[in-house]
C-alpha positions in Angstrom: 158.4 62.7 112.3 156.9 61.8 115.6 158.0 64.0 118.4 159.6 67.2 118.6 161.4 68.5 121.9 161.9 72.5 122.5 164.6 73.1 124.4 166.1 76.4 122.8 166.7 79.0 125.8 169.1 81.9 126.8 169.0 83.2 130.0 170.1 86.7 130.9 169.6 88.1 134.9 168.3 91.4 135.2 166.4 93.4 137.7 163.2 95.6 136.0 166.4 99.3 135.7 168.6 96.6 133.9 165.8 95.1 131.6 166.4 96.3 127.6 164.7 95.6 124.7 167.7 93.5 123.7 167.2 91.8 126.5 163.7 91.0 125.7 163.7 90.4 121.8 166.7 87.8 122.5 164.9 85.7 125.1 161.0 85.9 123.9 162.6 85.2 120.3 164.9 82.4 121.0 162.4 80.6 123.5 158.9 81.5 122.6 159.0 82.8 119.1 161.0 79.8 118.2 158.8 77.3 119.7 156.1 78.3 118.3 157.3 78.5 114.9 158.8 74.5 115.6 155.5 73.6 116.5 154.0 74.6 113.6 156.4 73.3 111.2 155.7 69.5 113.3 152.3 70.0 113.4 152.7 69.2 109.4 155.1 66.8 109.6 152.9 64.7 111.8 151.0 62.0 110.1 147.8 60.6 110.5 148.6 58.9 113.7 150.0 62.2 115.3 152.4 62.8 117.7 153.9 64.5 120.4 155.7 67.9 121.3 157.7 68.4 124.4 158.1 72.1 126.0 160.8 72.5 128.2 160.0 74.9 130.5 161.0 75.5 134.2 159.5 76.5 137.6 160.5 79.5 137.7 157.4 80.3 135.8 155.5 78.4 138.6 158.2 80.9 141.4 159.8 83.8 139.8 161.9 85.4 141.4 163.9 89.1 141.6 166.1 89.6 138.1 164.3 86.8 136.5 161.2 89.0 134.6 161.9 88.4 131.3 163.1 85.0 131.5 159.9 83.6 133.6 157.4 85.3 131.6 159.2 83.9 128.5 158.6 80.4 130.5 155.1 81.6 131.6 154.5 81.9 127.4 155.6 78.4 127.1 153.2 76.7 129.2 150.4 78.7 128.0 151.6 77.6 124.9 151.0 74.0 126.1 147.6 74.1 127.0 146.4 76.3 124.4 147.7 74.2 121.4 146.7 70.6 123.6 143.3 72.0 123.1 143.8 72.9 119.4 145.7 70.0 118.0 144.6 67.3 120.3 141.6 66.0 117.9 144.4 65.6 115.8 146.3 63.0 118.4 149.1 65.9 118.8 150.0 66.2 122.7 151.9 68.7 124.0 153.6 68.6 126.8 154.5 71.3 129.2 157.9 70.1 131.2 159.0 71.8 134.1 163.0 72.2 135.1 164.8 73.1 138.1 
């Protein structure tokens, strides 16, 4: 194994009144939760030369906007995600790579 891409994502619209903890557990688990238990599992697949991990994210964690919370923090948690495992797995050639959707 070389590269792994996370795409996994739900998306439900809700203002702040509408938000449950359904809501929440469903998105943070399906695309933050998730994506950090992929990249772990990689991380030990990798070999000696490395490899690469692709995070799908969006810009809405760049621009929220009204409805979105949950949804662009989740994204938010992605590309912190990026930077703080780039800087933890990169001696080990591992890049991660935060990538930003419409």
């Amino acid at each position: 194994m070389d590269i792994l891409v996370n795409n996994a994502n739900v998306w439900r619209y809700e203002m702040l009144e509408q938000v449950s903890e359904e809501t929440y557990d469903m998105q943070f688990n399906t695309g933050l939760k998730a994506d950090i238990f992929c990249i772990q599992e990689a991380a030990q697949l990798f070999g000696k030369n490395g490899g690469s991990i692709i995070n799908i994210s969006s810009t809405i964690s760049l621009n929220p906007v009204p409805g979105t919370l949950i949804y662009a923090a989740m994204k938010a948690g992605i590309d912190t995600i990026a930077k703080t495992l780039s800087k933890e797995l990169g001696p080990r050639n591992i890049r991660i790579i935060p990538l930003h959707r419409e």
